[in-house]
KEKE-3310 file (N, C-alpha, C; in steps of 0.2 Angstrom, whole numbers, plus 5000, padded with zeros to 4 digits):
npx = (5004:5003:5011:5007:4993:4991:4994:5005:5017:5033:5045:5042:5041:5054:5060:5055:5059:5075:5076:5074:5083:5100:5100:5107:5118:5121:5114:5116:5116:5109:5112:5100:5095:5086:5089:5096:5087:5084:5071:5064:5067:5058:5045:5045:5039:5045:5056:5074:5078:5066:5060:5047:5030:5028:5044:5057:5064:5079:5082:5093:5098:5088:5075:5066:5049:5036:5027:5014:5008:4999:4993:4986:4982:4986:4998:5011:5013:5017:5009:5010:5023:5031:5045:5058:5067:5083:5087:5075:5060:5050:5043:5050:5048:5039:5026:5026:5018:5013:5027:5039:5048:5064:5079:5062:5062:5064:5059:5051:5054:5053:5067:5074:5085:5086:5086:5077:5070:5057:5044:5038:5024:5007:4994:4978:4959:4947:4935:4923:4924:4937:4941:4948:4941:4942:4947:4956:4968:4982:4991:5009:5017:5027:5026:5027:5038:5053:5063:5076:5085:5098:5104:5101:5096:5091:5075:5065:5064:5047:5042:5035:5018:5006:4989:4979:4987:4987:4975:4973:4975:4984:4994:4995:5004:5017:5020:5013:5016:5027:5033:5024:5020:5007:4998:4983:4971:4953:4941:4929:4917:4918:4925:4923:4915:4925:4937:4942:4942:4934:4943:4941:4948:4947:4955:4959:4959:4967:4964:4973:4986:4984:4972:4963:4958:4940:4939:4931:4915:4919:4933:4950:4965:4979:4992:4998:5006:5012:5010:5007:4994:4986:4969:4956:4958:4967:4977:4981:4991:4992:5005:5005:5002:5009:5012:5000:4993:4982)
npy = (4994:5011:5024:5036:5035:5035:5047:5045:5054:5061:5060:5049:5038:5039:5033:5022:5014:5014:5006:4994:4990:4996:5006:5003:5015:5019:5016:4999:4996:4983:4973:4975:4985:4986:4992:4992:4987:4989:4980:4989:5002:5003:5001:5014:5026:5039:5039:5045:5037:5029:5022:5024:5018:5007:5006:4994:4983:4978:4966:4959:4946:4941:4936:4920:4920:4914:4904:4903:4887:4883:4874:4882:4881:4868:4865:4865:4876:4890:4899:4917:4922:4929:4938:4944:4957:4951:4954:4954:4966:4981:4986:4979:4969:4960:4956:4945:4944:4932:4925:4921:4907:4903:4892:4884:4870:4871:4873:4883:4888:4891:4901:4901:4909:4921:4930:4944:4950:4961:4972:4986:4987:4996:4988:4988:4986:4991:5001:5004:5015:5018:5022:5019:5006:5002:5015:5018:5009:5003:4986:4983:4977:4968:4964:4954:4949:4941:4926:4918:4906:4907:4899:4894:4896:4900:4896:4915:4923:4928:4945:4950:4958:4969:4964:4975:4986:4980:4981:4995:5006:5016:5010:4998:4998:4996:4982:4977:4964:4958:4944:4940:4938:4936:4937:4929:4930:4929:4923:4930:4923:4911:4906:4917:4918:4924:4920:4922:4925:4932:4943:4946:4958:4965:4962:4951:4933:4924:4911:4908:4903:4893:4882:4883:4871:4869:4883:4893:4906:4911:4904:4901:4909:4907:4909:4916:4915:4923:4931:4947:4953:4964:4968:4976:4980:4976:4959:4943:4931:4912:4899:4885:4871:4873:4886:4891:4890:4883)
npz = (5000:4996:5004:5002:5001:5015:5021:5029:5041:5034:5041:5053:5042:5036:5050:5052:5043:5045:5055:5051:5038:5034:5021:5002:4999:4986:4969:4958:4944:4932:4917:4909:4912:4925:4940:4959:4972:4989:4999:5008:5003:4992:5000:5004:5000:5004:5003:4998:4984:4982:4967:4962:4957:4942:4938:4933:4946:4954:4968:4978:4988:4997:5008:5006:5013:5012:5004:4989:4985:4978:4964:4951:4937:4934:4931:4936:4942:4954:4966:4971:4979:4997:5000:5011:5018:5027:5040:5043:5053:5052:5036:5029:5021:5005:4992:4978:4965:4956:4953:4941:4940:4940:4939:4930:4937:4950:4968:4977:4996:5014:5019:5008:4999:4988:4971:4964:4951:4943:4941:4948:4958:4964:4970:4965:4962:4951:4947:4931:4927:4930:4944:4960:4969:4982:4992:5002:5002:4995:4988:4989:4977:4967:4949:4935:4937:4940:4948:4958:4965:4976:4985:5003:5018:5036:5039:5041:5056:5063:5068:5083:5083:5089:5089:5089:5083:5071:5064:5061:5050:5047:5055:5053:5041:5041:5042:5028:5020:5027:5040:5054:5071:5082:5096:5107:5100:5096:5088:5080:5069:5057:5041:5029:5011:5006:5011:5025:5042:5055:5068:5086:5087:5075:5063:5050:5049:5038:5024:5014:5011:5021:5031:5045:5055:5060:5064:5072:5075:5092:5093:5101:5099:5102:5099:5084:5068:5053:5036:5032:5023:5011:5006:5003:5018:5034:5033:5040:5038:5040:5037:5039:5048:5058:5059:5070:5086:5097)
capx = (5000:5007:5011:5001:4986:4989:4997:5010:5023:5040:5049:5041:5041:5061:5062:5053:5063:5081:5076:5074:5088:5102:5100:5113:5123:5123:5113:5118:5110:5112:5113:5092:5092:5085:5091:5094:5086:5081:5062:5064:5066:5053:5040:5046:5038:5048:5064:5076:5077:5061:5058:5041:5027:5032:5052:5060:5069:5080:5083:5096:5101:5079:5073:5058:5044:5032:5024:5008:5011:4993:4994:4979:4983:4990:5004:5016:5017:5017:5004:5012:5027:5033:5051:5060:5076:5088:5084:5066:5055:5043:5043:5056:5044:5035:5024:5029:5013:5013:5034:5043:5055:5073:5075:5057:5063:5066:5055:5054:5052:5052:5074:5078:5091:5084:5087:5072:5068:5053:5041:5035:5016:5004:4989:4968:4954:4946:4928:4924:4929:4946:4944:4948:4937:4946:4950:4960:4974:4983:4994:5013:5021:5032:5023:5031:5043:5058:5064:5081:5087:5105:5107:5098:5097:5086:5069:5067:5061:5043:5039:5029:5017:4999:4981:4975:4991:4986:4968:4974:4977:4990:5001:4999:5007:5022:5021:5011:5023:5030:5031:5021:5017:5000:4994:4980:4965:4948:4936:4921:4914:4922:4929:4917:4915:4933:4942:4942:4939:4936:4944:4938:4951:4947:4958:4956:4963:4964:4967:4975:4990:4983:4965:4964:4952:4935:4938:4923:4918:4924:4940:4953:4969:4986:4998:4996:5012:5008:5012:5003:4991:4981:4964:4951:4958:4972:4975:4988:4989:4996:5008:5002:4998:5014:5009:4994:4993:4976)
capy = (5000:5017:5028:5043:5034:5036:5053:5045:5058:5058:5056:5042:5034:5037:5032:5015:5010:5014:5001:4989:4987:5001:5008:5004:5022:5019:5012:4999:4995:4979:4976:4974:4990:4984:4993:4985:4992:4984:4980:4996:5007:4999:5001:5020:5032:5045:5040:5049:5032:5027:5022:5023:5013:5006:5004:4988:4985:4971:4964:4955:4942:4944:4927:4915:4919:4912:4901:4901:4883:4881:4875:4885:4879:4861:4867:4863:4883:4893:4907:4924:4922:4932:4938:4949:4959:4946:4957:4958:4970:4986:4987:4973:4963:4962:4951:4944:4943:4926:4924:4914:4903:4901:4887:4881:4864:4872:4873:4888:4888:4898:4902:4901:4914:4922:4936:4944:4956:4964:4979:4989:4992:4994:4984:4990:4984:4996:5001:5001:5020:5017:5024:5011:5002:5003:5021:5018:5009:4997:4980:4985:4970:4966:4960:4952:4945:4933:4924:4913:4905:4908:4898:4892:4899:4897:4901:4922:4922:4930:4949:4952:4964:4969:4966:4982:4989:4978:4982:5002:5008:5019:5007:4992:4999:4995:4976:4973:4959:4955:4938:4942:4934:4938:4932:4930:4931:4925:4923:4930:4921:4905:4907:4919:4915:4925:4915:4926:4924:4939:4942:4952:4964:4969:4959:4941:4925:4923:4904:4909:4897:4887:4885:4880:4867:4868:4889:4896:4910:4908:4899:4904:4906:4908:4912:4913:4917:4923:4936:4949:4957:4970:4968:4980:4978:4970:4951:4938:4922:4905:4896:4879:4871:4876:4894:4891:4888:4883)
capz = (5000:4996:5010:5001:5004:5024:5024:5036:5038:5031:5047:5055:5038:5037:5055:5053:5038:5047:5061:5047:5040:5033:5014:5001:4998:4979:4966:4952:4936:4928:4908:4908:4914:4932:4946:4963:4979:4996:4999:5015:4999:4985:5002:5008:4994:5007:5002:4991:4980:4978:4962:4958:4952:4936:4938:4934:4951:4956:4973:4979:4996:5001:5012:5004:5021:5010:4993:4988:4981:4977:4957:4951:4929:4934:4926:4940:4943:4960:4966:4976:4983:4998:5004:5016:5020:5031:5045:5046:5055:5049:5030:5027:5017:4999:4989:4971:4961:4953:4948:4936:4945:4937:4933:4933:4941:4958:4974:4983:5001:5017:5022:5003:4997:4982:4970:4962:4946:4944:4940:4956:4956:4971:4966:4967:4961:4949:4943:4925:4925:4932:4950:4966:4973:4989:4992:5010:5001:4989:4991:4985:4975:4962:4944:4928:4940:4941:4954:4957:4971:4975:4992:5008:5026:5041:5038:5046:5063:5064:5074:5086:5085:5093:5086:5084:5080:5064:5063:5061:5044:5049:5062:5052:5035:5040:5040:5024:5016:5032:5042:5059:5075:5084:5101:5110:5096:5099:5081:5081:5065:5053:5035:5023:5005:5004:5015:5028:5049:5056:5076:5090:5087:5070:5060:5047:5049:5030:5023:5006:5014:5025:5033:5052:5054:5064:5064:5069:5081:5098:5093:5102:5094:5107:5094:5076:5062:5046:5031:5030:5017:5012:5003:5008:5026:5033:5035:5044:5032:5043:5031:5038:5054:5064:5063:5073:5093:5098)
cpx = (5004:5005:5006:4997:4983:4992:5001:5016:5030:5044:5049:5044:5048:5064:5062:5059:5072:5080:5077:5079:5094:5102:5106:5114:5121:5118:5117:5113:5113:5112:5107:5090:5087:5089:5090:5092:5084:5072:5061:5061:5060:5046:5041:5045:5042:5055:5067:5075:5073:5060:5052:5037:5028:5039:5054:5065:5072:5082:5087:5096:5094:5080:5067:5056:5039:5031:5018:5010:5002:4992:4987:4976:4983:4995:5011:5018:5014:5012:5010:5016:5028:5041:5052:5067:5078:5088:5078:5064:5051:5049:5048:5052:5040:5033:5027:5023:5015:5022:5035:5047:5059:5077:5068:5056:5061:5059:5057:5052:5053:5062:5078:5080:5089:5087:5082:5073:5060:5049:5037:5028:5013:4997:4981:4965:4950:4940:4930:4927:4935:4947:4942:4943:4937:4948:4956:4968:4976:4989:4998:5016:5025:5027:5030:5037:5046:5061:5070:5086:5094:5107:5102:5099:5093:5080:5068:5060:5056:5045:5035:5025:5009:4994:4978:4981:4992:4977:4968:4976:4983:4998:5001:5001:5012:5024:5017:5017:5026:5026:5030:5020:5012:5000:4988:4973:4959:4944:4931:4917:4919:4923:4923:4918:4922:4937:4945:4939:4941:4938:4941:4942:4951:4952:4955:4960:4962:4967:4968:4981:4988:4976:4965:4957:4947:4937:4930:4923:4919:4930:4945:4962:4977:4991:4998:5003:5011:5011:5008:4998:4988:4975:4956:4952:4966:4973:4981:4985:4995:4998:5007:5001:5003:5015:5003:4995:4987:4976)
cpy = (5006:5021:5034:5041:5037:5042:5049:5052:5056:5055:5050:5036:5031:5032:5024:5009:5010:5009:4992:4987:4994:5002:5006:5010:5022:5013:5007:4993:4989:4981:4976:4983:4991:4986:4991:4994:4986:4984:4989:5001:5008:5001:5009:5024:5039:5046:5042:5045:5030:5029:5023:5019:5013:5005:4997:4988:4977:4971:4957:4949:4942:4937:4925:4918:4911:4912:4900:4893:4879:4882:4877:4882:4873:4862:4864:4869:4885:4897:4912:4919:4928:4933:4944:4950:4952:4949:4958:4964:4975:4987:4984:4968:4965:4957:4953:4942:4936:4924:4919:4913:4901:4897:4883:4875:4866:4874:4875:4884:4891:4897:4902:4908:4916:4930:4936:4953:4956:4971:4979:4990:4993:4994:4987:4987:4991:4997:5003:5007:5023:5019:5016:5010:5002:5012:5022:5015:5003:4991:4983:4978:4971:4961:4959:4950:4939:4930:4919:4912:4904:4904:4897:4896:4898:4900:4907:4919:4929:4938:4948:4957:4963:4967:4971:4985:4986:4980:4992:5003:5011:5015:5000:4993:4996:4987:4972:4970:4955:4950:4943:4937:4937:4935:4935:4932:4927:4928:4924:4928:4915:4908:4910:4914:4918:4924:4920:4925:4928:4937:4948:4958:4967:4969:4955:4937:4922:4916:4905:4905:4890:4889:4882:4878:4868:4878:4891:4904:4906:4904:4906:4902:4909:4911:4911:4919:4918:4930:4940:4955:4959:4968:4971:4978:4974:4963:4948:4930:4915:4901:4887:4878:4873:4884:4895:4886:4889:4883)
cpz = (5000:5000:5010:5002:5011:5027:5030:5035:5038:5036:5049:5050:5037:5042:5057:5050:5040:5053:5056:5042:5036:5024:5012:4998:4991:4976:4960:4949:4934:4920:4906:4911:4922:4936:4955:4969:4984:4995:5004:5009:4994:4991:5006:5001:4997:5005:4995:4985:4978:4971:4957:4955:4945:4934:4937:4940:4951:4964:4973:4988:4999:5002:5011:5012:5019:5003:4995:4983:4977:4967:4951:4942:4928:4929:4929:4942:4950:4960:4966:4979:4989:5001:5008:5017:5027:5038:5048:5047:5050:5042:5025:5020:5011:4996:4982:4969:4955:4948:4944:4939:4938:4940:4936:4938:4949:4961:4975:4990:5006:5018:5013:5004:4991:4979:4964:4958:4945:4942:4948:4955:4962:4967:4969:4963:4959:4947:4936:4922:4928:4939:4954:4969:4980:4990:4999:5007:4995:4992:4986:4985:4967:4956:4940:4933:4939:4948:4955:4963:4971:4981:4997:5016:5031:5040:5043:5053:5062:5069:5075:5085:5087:5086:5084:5083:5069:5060:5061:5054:5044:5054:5057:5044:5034:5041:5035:5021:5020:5036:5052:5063:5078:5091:5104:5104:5097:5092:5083:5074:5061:5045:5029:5017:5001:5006:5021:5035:5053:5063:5078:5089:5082:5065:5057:5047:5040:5027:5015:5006:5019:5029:5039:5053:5062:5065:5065:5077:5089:5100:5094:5099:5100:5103:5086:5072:5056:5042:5032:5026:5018:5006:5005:5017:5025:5035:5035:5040:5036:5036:5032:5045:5059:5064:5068:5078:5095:5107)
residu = (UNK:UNK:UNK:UNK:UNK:UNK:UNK:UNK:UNK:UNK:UNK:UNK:UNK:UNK:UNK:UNK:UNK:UNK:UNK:UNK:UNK:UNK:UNK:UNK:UNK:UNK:UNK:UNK:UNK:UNK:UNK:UNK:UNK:UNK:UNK:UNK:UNK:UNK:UNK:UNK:UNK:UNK:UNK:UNK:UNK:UNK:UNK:UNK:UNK:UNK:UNK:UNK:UNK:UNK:UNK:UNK:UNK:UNK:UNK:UNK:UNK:UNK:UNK:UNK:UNK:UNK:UNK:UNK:UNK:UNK:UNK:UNK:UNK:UNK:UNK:UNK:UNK:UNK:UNK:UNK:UNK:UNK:UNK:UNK:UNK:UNK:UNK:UNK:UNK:UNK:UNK:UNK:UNK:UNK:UNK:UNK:UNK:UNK:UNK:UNK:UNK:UNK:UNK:UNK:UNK:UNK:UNK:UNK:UNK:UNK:UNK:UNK:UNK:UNK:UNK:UNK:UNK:UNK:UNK:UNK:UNK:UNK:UNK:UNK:UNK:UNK:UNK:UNK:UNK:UNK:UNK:UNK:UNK:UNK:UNK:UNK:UNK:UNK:UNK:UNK:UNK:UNK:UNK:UNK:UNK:UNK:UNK:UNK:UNK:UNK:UNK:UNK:UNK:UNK:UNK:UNK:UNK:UNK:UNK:UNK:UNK:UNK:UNK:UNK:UNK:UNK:UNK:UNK:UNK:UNK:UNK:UNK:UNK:UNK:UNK:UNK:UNK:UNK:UNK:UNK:UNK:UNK:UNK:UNK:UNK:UNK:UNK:UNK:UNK:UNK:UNK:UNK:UNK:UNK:UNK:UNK:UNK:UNK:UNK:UNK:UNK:UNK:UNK:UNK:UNK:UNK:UNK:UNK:UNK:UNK:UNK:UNK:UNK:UNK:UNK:UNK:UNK:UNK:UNK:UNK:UNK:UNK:UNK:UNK:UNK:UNK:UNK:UNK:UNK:UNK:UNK:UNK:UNK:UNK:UNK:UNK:UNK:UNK:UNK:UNK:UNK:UNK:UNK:UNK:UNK:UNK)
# end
């Protein structure tokens, strides 16, 4: 989602993204014309280097969190992938709108070593005379994307952060994309027809990776791990059953 939508101001924005990990000094360009930047800079529209929607970017040394491995063509192809700076925390993270894996052979997974090209967009949903649907905000990701795994490591270890610091339009900007941990959430209803189960705090438990069985309201959830996205609202997606503490 792009910052202009939430009027955050520059500072904090600055402020967030220097906790996250430190900018590289200097851009460089391949032969493709792709220049490289960190995710920190590609989700800080305040920064000198933003690129802008539209730019071919390239990212290098980013950590698999998350695959959509759900083969939607029977092709043997992946959904959205996500990754993140090697350091984690606020605005560390970005989704990849359905990539091409290099060489197609290869399984991603969560602690891969990837490096990924790309076009910048931040995504809405549009009526038929071109304004958003959503007026509060958009999902920032990477389309036409490549992906190509350079090496292994330990899958990143989750933050913590609160419930309603995610149910805020303004406080939870800074972890769309990013791998989160939650506790203490108690569902007030079971999985809509968008996969989606809303909590008391004004959050959704969304099974776009995994769907935690018997969900309904009143289920209490101790600790729940997850990516998380923006689609009119934002939402924590469990990567399978060892994100979820009943």
């Amino acid at each position: 989602m792009s910052r202009s939508f939430l009027g955050i101001l520059p500072f904090l924005a600055a402020s967030l993204a220097a906790t996250a990990c430190d900018a590289p000094s200097s851009r460089r360009t391949d032969g493709a014309g792709e220049t490289e930047y960190s995710i920190v800079q590609l989700q800080t529209v305040t920064d000198p280097d933003y690129p802008g929607v539209g730019a071919r970017v390239l990212i290098r040394d980013a950590i698999v969190t998350a695959v959509d491995t759900y083969d939607e063509d029977g092709g043997g192809h992946i959904g959205n992938v996500w990754i993140a700076e090697p350091g984690g925390g606020a605005w560390s993270g970005v989704q990849l709108f359905n990539p091409v894996v290099v060489p197609s052979r290869v399984r991603l997974a969560p602690g891969d070593i990837v490096e990924v090209s790309g076009t910048l967009d931040e995504f809405v949903l549009r009526n038929d005379d071109g304004t958003p649907m959503d007026r509060d905000g958009t999902e920032t990701e990477l389309v036409d994307a490549s992906i190509q795994k350079i090496g292994e490591t330990l899958p990143p270890a989750p933050t913590d952060v609160r419930e309603n610091d995610l149910a805020d339009l303004r406080t939870a900007e800074p972890w769309e994309g990013c791998l989160v941990r939650v506790q203490n959430l108690t569902l007030t209803g079971g999985y809509n027809r968008y996969g989606e189960a809303p909590t008391a705090g004004g959050i959704e438990v969304a099974n776009d990776l995994y769907e935690i069985p018997g969900a309904g309201a009143g289920t209490t959830i101790r600790s729940l791990t997850g990516v998380v996205t923006y689609f009119f609202g934002f939402k924590v997606m469990p990567r399978g059953p060892e994100d979820v503490e009943l």
